[in-house]
N, CA, C and O of each residue as an XYZ file, in Angstrom:
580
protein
N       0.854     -1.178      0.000
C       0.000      0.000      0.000
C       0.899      1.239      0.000
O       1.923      1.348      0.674
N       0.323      2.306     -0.963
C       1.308      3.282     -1.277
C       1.128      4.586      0.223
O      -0.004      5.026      0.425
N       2.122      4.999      0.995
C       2.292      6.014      1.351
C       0.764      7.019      1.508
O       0.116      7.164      2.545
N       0.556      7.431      0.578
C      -0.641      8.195      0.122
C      -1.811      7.144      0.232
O      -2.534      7.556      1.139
N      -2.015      6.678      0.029
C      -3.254      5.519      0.046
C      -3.337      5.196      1.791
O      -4.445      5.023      2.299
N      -2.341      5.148      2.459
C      -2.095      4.831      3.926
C      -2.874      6.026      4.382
O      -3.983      6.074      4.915
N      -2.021      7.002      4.045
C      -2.607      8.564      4.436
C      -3.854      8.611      3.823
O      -4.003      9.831      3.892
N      -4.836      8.224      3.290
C      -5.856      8.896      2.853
C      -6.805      8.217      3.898
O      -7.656      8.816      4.556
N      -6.533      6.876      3.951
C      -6.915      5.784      4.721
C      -7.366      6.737      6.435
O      -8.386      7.140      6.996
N      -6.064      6.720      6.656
C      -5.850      7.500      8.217
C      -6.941      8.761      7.907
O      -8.137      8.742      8.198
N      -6.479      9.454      7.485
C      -7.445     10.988      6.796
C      -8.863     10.345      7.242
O      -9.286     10.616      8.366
N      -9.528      9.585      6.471
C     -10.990      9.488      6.418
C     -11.009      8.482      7.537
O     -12.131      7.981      7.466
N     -10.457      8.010      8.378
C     -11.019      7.475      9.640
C     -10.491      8.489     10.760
O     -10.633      7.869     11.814
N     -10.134      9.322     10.948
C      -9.876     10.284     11.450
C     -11.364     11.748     11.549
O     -11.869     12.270     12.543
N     -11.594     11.941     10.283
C     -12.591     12.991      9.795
C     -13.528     11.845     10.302
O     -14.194     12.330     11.217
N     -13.992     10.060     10.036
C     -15.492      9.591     10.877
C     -15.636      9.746     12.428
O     -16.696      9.743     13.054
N     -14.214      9.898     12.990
C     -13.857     10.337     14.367
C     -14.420     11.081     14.526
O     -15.383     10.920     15.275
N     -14.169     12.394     13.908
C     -14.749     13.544     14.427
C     -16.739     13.698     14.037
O     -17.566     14.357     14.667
N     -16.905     13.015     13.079
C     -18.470     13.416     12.581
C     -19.390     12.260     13.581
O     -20.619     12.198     13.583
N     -18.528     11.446     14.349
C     -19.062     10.036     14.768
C     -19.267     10.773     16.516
O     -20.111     10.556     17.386
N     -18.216     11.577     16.471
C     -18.308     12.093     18.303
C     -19.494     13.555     18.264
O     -20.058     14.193     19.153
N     -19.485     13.637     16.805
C     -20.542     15.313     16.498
C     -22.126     14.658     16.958
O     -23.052     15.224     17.540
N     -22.009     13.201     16.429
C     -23.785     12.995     16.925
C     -23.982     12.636     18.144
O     -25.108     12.323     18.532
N     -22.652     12.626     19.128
C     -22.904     12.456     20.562
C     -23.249     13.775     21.125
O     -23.277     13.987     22.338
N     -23.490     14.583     20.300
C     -23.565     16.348     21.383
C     -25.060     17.117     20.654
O     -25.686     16.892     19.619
N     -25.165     17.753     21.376
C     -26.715     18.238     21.357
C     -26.934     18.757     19.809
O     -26.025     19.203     19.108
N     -28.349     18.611     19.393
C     -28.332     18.720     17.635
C     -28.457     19.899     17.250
O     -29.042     20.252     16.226
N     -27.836     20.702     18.161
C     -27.807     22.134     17.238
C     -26.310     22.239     16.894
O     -25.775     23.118     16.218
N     -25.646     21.008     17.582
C     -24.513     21.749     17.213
C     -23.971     22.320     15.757
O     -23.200     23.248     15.515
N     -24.649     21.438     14.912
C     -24.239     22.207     13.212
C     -24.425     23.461     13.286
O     -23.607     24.002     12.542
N     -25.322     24.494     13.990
C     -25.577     25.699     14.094
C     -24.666     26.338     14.418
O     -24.646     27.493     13.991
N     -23.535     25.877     15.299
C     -22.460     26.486     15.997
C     -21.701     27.542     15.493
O     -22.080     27.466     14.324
N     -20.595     28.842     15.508
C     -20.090     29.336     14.866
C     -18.649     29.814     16.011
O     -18.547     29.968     17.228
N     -17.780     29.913     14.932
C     -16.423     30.340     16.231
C     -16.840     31.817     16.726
O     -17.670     32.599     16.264
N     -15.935     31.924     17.876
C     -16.283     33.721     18.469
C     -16.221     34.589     17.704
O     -16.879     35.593     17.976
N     -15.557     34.580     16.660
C     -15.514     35.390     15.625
C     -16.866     35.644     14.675
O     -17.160     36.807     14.401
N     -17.647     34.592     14.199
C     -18.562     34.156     13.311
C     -17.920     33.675     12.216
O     -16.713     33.604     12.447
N     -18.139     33.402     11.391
C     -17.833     32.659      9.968
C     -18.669     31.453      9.842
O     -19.846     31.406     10.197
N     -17.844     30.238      9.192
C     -18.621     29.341      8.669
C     -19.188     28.306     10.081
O     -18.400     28.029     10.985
N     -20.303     27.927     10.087
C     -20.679     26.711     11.117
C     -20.231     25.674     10.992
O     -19.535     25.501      9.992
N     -20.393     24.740     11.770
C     -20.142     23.278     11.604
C     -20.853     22.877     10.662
O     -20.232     22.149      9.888
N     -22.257     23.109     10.318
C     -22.513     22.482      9.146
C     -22.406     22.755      7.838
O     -22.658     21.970      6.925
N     -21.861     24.371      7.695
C     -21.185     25.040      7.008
C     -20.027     24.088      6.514
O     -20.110     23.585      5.394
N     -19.046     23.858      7.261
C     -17.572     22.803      7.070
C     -18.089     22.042      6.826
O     -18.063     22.018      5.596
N     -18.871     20.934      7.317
C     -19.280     20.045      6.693
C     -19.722     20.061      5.150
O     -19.155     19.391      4.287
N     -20.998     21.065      4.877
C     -21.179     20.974      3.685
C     -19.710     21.358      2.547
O     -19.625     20.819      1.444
N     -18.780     22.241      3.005
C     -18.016     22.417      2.338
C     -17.451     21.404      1.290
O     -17.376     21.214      0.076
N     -16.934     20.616      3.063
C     -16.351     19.745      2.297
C     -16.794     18.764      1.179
O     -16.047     18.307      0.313
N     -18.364     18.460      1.351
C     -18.424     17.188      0.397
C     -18.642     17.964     -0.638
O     -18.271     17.397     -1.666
N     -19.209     19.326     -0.885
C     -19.232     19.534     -2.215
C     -17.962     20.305     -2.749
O     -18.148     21.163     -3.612
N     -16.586     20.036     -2.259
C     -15.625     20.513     -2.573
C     -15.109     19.455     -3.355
O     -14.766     19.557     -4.532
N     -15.051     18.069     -2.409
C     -14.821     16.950     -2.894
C     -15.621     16.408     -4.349
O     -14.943     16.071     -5.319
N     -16.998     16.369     -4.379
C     -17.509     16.339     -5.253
C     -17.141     17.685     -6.497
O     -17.723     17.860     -7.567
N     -16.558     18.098     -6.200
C     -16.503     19.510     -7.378
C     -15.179     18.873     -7.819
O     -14.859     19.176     -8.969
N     -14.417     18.137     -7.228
C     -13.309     17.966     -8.023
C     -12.941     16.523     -8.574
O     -11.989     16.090     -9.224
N     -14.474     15.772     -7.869
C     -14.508     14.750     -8.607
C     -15.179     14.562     -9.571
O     -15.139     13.466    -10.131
N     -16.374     16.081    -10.250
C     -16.588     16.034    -11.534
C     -15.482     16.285    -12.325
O     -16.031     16.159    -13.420
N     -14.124     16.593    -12.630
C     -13.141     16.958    -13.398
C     -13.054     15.634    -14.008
O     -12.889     15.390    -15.203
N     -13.228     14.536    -12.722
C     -12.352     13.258    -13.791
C     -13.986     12.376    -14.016
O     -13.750     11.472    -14.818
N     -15.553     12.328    -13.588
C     -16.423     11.537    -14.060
C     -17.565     12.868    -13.296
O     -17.453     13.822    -12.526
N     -18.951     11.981    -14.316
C     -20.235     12.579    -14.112
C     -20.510     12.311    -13.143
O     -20.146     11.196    -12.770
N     -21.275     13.142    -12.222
C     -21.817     13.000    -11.027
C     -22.944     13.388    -11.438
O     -23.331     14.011    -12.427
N     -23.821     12.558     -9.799
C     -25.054     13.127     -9.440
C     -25.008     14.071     -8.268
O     -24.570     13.751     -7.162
N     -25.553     15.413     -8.626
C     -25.659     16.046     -6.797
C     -26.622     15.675     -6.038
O     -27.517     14.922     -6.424
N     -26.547     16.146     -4.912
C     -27.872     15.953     -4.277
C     -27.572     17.030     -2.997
O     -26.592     17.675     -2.622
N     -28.978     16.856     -2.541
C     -29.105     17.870     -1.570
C     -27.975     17.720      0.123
O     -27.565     16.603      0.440
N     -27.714     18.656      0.785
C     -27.137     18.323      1.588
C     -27.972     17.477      3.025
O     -28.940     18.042      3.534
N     -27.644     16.552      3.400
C     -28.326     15.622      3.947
C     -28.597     16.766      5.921
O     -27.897     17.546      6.567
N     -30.253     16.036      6.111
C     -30.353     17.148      7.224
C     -29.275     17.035      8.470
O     -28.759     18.071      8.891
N     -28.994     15.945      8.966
C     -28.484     15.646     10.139
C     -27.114     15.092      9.615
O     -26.729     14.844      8.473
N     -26.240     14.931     11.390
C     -24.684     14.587     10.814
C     -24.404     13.054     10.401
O     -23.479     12.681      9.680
N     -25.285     12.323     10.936
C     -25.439     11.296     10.321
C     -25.174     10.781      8.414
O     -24.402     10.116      7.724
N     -26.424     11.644      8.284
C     -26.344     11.616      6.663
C     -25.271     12.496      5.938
O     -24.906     12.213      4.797
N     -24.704     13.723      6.724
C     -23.663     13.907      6.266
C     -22.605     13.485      6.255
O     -21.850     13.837      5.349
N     -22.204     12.663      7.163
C     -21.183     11.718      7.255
C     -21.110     10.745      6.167
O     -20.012     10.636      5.622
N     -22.319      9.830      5.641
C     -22.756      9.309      5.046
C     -22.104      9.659      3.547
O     -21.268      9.032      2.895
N     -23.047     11.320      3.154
C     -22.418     12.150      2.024
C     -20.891     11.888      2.055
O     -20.342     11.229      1.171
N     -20.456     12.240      2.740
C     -18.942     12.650      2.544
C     -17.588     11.005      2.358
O     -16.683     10.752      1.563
N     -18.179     10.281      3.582
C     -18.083      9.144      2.957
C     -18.120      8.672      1.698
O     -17.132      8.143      1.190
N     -19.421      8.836      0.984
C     -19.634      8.535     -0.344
C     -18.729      8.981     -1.588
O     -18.023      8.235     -2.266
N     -18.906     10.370     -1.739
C     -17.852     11.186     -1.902
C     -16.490     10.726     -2.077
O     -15.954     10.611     -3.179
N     -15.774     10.386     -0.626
C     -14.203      9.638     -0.391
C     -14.336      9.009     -1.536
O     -14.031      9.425     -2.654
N     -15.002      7.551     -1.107
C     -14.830      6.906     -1.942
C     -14.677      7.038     -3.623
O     -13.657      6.768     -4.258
N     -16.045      7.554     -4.212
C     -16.145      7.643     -5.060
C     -14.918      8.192     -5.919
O     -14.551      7.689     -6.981
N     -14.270      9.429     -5.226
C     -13.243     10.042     -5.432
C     -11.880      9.539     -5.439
O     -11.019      9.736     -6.297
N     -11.799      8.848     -4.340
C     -10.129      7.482     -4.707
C     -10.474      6.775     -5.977
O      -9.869      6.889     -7.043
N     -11.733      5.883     -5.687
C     -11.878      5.036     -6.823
C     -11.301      5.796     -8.851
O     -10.635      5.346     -9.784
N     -11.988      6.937     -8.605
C     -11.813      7.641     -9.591
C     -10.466      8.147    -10.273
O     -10.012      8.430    -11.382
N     -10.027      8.077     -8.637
C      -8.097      8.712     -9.209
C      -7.716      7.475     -9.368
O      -6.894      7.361    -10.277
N      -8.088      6.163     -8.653
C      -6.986      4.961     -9.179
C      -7.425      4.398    -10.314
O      -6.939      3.368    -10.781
N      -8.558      5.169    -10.924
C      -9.308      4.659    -12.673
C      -8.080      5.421    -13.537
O      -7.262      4.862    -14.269
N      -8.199      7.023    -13.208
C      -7.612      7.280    -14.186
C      -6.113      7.470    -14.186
O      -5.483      7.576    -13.134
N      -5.477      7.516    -15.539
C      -4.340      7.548    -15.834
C      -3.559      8.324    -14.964
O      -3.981      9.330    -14.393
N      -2.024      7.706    -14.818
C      -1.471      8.985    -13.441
C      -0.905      9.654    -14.707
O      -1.262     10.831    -14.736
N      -0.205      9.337    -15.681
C       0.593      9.993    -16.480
C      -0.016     11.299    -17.373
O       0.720     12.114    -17.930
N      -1.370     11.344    -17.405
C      -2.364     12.183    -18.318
C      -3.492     12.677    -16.987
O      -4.662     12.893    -17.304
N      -3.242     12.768    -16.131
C      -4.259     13.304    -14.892
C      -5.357     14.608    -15.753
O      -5.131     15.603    -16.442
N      -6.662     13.866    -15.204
C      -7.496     15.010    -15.877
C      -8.174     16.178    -15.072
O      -9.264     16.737    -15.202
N      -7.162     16.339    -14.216
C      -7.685     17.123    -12.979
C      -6.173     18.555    -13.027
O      -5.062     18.354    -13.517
N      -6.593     19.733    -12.442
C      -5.234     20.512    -12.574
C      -4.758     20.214    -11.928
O      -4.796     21.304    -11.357
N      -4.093     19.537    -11.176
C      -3.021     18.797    -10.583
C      -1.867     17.960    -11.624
O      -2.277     17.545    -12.708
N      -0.832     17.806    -11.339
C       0.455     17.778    -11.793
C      -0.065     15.893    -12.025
O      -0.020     15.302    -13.104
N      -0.545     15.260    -10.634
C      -0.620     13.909    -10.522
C      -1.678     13.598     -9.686
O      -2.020     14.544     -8.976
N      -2.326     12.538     -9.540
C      -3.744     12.570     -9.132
C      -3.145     12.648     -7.778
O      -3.731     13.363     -6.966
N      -1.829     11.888     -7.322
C      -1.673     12.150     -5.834
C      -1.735     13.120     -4.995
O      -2.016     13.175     -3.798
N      -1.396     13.984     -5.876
C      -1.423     15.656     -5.780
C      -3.124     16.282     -5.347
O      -3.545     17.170     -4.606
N      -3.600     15.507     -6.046
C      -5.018     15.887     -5.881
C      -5.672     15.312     -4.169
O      -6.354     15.947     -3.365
N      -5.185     14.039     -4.091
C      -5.581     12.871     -2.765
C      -4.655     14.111     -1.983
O      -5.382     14.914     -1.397
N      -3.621     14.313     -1.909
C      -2.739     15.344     -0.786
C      -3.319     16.458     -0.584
O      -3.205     16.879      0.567
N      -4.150     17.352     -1.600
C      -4.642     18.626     -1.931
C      -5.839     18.577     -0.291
O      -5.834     19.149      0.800
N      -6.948     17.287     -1.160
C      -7.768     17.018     -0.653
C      -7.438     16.649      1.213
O      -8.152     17.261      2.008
N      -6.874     16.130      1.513
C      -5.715     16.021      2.747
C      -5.778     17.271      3.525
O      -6.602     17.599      4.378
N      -4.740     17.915      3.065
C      -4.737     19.221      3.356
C      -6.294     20.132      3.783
O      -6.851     20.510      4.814
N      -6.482     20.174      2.657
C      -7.817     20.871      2.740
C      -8.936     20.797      3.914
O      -9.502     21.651      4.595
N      -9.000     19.221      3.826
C      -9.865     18.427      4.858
C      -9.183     19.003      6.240
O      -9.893     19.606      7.045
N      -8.361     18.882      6.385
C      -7.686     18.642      7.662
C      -7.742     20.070      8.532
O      -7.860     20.122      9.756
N      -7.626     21.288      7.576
C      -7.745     22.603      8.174
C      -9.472     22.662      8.455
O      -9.716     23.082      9.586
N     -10.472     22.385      7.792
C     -11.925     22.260      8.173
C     -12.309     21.445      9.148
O     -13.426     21.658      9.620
N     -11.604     20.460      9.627
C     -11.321     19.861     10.900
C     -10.958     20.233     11.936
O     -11.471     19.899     13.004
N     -10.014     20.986     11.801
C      -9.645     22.069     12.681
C     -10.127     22.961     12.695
O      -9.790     23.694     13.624
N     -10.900     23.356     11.998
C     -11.973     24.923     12.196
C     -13.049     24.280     12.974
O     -13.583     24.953     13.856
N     -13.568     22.672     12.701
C     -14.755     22.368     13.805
C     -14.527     22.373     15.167
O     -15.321     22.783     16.014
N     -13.169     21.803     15.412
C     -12.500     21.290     16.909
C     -12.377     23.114     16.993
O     -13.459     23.543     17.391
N     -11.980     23.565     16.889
C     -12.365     25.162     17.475
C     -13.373     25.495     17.606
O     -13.478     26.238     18.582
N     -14.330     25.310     17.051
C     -15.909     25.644     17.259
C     -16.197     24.668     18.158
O     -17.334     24.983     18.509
N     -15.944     23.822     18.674
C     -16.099     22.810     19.624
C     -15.404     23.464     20.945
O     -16.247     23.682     21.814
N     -14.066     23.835     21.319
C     -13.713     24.386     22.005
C     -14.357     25.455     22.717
O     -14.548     25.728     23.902
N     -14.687     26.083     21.360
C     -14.852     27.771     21.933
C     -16.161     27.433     22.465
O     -16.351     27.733     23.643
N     -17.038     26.903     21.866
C     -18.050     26.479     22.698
C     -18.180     25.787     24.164
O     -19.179     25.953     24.865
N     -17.332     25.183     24.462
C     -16.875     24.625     25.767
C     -17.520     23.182     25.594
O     -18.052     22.551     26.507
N     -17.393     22.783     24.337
C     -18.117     21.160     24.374
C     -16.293     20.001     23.882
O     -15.189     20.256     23.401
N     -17.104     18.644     24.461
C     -15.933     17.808     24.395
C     -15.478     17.838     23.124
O     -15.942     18.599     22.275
N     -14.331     16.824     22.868
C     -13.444     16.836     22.031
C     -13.644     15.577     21.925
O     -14.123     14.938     22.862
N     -13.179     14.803     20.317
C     -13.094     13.576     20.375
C     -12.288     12.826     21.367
O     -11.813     13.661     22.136
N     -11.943     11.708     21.678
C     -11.063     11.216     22.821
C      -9.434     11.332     21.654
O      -9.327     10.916     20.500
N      -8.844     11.728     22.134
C      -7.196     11.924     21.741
C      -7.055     11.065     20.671
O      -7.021     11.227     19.451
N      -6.952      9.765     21.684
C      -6.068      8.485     21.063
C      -7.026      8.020     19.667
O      -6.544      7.671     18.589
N      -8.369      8.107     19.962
C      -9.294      7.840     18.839
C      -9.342      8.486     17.352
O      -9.726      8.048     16.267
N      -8.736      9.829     17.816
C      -8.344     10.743     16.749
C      -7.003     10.694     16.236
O      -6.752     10.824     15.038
N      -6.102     10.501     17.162
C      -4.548     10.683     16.184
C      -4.068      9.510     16.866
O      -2.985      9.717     17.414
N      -4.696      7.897     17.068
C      -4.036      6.921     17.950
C      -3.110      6.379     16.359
O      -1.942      5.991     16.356
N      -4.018      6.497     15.111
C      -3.737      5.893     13.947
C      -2.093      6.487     13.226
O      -1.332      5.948     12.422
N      -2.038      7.626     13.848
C      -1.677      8.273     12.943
C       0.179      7.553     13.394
O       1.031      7.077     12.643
N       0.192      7.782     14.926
C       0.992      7.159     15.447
C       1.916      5.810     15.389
O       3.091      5.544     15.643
N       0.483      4.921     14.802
C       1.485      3.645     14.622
C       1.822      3.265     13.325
O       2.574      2.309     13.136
């Protein structure tokens, strides 16, 4: 298993960490916003899957759909999404990538990145709110070994 494929692996059981400990806390939390204001939790959430999905129409047709009400089904979405989206980069060609990226890995790292700072914008909105945190080890126990 390649490096990147490990990491994407870790990535998306990491991000169900966090959407899996979101339906343990009271259901407004998607409403939430940092002290500042900006985007909500369900704001980040939606981001992400239709970010993901926006760059997995470059390489196949999609269907959209609406953003699902609860974190459940967004988890669900975004899940779907992952997948659909690896599957898609290990379809197409690395040498002719049909995405602006140099190499589709580039794209799986992009996506990485990306994810990972909207993760961290929730765990701050979690903070600032004074609500728990996923448990540590559950969140970065993977990353470790």
């Amino acid at each position: 298993m390649s490096l990147i494929t490990r990491n994407w692996q870790h990535h998306n059981h990491v991000t169900n960490v966090l959407l899996t400990h979101l339906q343990t806390l009271p259901t407004d939390v998607l409403t939430l916003q940092a002290s500042w204001g900006g985007m909500s939790i369900r704001d980040h959430l939606e981001h992400l899957i239709y970010d993901v999905l926006h760059w997995l129409s470059h390489v196949e047709p999609i269907a959209g759909s609406d953003p699902a009400e609860d974190i459940a089904g967004l988890q669900k979405q975004l899940e779907d999404a992952h997948t659909c989206l690896f599957a898609a980069v290990n379809r197409a060609p690395t040498d002719a990538p049909t995405l602006p990226h140099m190499t589709n890995e580039q794209l799986l790292m992009h996506m990485l990145i990306h994810e990972s700072h909207h993760r961290a914008q929730v765990l701050d909105i979690l903070k600032t709110h004074n609500l728990p945190l996923p448990y540590a080890e559950a969140y970065w126990g993977l990353w470790r070994s």
